[in-house]
N, C-alpha and C positions, 0 to 999 in steps of 0.2 A: 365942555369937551376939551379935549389933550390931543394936541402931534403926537403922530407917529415920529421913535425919533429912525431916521432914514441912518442907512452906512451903507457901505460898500464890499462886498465879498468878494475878492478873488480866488478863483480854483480852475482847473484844468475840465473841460469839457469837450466828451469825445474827444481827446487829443490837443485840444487848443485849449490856452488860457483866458481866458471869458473874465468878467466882471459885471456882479449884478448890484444896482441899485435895491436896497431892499428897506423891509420894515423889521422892526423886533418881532413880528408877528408872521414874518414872510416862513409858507413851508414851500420845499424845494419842490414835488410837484408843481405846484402852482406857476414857481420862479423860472422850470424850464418850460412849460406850456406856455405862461404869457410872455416873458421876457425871450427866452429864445427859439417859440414856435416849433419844439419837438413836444407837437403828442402824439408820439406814439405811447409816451407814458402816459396811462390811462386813470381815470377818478374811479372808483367802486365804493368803497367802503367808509373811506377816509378814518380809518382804523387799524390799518397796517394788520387785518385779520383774511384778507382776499390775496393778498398778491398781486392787481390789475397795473397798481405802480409800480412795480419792482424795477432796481437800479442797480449797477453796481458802485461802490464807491469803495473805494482804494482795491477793486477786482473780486469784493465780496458784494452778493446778492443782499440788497436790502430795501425794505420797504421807502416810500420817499413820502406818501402821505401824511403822515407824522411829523415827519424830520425838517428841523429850522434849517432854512439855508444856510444861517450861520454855522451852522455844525458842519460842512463843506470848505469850510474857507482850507486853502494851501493844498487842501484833499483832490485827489481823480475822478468821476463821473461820470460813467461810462451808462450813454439812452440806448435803446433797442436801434435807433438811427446813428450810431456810431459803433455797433456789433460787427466790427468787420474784421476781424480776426479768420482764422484759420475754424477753428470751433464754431463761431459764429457763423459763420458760411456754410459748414457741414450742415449744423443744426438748419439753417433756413431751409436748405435744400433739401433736408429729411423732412420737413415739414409739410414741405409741398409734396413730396416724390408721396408720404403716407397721407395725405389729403387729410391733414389735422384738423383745420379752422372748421367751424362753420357758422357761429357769428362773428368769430374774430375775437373779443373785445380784448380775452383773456391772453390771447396768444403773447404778445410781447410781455407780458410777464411772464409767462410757462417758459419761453422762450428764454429771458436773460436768468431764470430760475437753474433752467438746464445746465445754459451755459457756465454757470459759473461752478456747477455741480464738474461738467466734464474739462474744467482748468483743473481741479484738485484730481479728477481723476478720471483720467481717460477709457476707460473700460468699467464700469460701474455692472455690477448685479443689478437685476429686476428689485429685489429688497431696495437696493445702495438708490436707485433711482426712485420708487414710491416713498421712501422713507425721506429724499433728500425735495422732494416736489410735493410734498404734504400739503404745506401753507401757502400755496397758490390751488386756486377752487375755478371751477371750470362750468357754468351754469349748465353750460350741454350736452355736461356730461361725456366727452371727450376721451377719457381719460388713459382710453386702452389704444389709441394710435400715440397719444403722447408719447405715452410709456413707449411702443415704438420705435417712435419718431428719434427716440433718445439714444434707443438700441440699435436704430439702423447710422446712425450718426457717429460712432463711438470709431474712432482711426480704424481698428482692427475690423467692424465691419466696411468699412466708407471703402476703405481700400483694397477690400475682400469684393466688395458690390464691382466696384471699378473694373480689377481684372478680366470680370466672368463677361 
């Protein structure tokens, strides 16, 4: 048998800078589930082909199942438990208001998938939203309040809903 040899990664999580003890073998899933007790990022596939993990890192949507902690070091990290932006917040409350879930599991990644879709672009086509939520899979088939959920969430509706 051989050590693991251990290091130290620093990076920005939800907004704070953090420090994980790790292994060369550490993937970031795992490192925010056990080391800092956010799962809301979730295990599915552990093949970065579901979406259940999805992260953002440096504001772009990406799988974390895969992905060495190390490849985080200096980098941002944004969990479904640190979405609290402006977007973020829309998105939640379109969630609820279209009654999206109904196991859940999928949601915080459909969720941070969206989000990062309506940072690049706040008004998104029906196309621009099925084409950009492809790669997060939804067991229960879901997928037509998502779409939704995305459309009633987009500034120009949120503050359209508002007025009336």
């Amino acid at each position: 048998m051989y050590a693991l040899e251990k290091s130290t990664v620093s990076f920005k999580l939800n907004g704070k800078e953090v420090h994980a003890k790790i292994d060369n073998q550490s993937i970031l899933l795992w490192t925010l589930r056990d080391q800092f007790a956010l799962t809301g990022t979730k295990f599915s596939c552990g093949m970065s082909q579901c979406g259940a993990c999805t992260i953002h890192l440096d504001g772009k949507a990406i799988r974390s199942c895969t992905l060495p902690t190390s490849a985080v070091k200096g980098k941002s990290v944004t969990t479904i438990e640190g979405l609290n932006h402006e977007v973020g917040t829309r998105l939640k409350e379109a969630w609820i208001n279209e009654q999206v879930p109904q196991c859940g599991y999928c949601q915080p990644g459909q969720i941070m998938q969206a989000s990062a879709l309506l940072q690049e672009n706040d008004n998104p086509s029906r196309e621009d939203i099925i084409e950009h939520m492809e790669g997060v899979l939804c067991r229960c088939g879901a997928y037509y309040r998502i779409i939704k959920a995305i459309q009633s969430s987009t500034k120009t509706a949120y503050h359209g809903s508002r007025s009336e």
